[in-house]
C-alpha positions as CSV (number, residue, x, y, z in Angstrom):
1,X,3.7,-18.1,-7.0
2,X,0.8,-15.7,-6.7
3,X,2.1,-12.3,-5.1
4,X,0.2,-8.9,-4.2
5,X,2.5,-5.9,-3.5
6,X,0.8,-3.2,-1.3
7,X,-1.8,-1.1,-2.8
8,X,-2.7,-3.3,-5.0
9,X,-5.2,-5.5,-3.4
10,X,-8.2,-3.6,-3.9
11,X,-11.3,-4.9,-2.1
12,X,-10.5,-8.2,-0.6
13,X,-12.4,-11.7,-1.4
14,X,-14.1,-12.3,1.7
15,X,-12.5,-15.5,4.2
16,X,-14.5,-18.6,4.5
17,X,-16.3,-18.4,8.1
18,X,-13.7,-20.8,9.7
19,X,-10.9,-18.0,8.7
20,X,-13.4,-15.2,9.9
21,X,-13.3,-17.1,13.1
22,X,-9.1,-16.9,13.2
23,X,-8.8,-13.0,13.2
24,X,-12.2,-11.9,14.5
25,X,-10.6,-10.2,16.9
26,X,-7.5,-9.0,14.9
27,X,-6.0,-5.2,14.5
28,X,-6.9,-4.0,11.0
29,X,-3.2,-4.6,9.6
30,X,-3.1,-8.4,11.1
31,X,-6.7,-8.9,9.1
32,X,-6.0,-7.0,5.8
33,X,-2.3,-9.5,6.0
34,X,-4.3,-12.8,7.1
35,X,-6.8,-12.2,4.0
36,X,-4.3,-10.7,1.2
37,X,-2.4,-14.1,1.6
38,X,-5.2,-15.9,1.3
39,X,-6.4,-14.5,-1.4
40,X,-3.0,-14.9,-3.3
41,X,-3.2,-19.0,-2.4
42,X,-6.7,-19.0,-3.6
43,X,-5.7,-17.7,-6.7
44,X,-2.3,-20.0,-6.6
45,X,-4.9,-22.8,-6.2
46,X,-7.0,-22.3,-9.2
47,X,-4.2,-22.1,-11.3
48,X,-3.5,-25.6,-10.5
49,X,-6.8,-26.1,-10.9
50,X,-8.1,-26.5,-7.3
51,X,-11.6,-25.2,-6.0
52,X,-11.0,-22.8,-3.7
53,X,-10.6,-23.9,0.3
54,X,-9.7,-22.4,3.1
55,X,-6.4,-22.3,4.7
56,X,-6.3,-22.6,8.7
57,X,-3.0,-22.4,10.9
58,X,-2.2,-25.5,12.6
59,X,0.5,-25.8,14.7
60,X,3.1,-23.1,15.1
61,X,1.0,-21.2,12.8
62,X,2.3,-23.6,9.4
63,X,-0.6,-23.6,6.9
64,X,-2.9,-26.7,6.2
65,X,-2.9,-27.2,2.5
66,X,-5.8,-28.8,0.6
67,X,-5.1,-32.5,-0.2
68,X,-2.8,-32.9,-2.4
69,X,-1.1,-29.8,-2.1
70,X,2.1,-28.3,-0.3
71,X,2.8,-25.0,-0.4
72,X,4.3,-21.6,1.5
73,X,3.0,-18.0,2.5
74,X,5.0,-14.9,3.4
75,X,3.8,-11.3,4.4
76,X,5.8,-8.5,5.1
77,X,4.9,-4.4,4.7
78,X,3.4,-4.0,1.9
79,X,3.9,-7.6,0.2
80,X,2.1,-11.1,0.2
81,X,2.7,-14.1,-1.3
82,X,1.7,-17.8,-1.9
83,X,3.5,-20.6,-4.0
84,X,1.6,-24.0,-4.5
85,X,2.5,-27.2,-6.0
86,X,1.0,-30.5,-6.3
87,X,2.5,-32.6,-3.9
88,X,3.7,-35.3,-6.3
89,X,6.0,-33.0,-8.0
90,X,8.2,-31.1,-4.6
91,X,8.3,-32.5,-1.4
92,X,7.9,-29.6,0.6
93,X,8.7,-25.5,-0.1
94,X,8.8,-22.5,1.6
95,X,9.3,-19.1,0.7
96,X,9.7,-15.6,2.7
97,X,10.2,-11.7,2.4
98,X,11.7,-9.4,4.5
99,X,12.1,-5.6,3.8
100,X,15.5,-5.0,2.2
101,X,16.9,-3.3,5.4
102,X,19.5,-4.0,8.2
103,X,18.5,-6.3,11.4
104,X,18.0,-5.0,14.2
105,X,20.7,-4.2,16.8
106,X,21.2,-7.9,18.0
107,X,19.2,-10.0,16.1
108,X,22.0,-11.6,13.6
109,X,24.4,-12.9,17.1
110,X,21.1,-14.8,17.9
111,X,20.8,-16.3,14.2
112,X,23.8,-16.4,12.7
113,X,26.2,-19.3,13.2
114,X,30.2,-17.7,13.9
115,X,31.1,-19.2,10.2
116,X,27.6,-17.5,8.6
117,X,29.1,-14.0,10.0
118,X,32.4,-14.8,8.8
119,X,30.8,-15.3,4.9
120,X,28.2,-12.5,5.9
121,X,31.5,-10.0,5.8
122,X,33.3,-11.4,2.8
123,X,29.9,-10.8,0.8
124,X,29.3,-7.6,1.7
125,X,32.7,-6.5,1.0
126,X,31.9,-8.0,-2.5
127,X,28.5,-6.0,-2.4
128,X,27.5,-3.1,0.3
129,X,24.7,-2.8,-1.4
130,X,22.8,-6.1,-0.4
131,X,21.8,-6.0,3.4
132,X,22.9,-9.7,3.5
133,X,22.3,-10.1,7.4
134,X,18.5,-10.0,6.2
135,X,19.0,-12.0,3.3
136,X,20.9,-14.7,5.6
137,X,17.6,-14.3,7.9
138,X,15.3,-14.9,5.4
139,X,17.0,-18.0,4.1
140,X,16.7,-19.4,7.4
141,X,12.8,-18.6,7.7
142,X,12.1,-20.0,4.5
143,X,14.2,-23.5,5.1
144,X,12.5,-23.7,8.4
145,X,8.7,-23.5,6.2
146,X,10.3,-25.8,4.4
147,X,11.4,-28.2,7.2
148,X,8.5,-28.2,9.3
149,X,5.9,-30.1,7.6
150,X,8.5,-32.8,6.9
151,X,9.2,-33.1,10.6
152,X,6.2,-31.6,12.7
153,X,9.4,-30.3,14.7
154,X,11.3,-27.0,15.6
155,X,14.5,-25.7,13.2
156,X,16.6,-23.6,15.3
157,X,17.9,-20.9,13.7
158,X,21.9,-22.2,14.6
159,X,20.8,-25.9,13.7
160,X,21.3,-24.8,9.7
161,X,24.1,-23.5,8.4
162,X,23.9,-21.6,5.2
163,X,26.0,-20.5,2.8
164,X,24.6,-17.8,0.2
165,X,25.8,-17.3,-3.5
166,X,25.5,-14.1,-5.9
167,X,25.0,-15.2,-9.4
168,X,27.3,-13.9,-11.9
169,X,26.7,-10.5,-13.8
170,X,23.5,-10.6,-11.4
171,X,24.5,-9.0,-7.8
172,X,20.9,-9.5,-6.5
173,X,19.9,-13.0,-7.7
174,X,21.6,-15.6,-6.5
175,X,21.4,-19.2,-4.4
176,X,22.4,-20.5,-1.1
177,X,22.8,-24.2,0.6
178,X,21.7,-25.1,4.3
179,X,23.3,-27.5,5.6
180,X,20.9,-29.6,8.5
181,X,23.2,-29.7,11.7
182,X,20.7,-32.4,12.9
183,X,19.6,-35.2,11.2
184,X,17.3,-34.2,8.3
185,X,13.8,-35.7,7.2
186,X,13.6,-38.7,5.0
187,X,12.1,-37.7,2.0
188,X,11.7,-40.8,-1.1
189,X,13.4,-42.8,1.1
190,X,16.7,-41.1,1.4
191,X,18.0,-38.6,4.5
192,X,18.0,-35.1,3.4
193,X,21.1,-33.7,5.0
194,X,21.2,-29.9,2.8
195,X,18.0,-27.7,1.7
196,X,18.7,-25.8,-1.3
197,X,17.6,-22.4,-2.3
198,X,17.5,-19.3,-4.4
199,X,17.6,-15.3,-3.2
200,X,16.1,-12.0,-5.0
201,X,16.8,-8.5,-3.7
202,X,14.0,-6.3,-5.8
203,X,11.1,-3.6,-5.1
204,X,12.8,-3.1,-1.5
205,X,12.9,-6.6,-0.4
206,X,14.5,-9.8,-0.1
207,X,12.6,-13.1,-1.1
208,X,13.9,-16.4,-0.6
209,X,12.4,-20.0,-1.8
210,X,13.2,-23.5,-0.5
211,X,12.2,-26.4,-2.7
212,X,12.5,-29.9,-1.3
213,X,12.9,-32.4,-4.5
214,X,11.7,-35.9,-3.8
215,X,15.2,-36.9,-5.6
């Protein structure tokens, strides 16, 4: 993964003219966002030795890779990111930050499954440190990046249910399982019915990153 924390992106590698075209007529912050990401997947690209292309949203706003390539972007204050494979090696990934905060009032009744709540409280009696309603959030962002171009379809956020990990001696590192609560892509010939993922809580956020193996 290629990230760029805020600050220090410097003067930004200008978009190819079909990206120009996407946020020509976009606030400052949407632009700087739109172009910092790219920039880090440019960068992801050469390092797996890829001329640099451009990267247009397509449907629901999921990113069309290069040939040959699968790969995620996330963007939150004052943080972007890109991760690349080849696509011989993973499936499909997807990867997301979030500022290391509460929800908003609300927002985890209309994510949460009753059984994700339930684990949400045991954890954080474990650890009050870890705002684990936005960790659960971005778990489920990053398995829907992840889902999406295997299915072309919608996730709902209650159609996974996820159960999240702390790795021992390590409070802020840990791993979580989704498991699909409708049928799952076929991916080498076998229905996926779980994602699996890893969690980081560092610099102020909470990253997440979904890797779909082809075994």
């Amino acid at each position: 993964a290629v990230e760029s924390y805020g600050g220090e992106e410097g003067v930004l590698p200008p978009l190819f003219p079909e990206e120009e075209a996407v946020v020509a007529r976009a606030v400052d912050k949407r632009r700087r966002e739109f172009t910092t990401v790219r920039a880090c997947a440019r960068r992801a690209m050469e390092k797996l030795g890829v001329p640099p292309q451009p990267v247009l949203p397509a449907e629901r706003g999921a990113p069309v890779w290069p040939q040959g390539l699968a790969g995620s972007m996330t963007h939150c204050e004052g943080y972007c990111a890109a991760a690349l494979v080849r696509a011989t090696d993973l499936a499909s990934l997807g990867i997301d930050a979030e500022p290391h905060g509460p929800l908003p009032d609300g927002v985890l009744t209309a994510v949460a499954l009753p059984a994700e709540a339930r684990r949400l409280r045991t954890l954080a009696d474990q650890d009050a440190a870890v705002h684990w309603d936005r960790l659960l959030f971005s778990a489920k962002e990053s398995v829907y990046k992840a889902w999406f171009p295997l299915t072309g379809k919608w996730l709902d956020f209650m159609e996974a249910d996820i159960e999240m990990y702390a790795y021992p001696g390590t409070p802020h590192l840990g791993a979580f399982r989704a498991e699909l609560l409708v049928p799952g892509p076929e991916v080498g010939g076998r229905r996926v019915a779980a994602f699996h993922g890893r969690w980081t809580v560092a610099r102020g956020l909470v990253a997440t990153a979904v890797t779909v193996p082809y075994v």
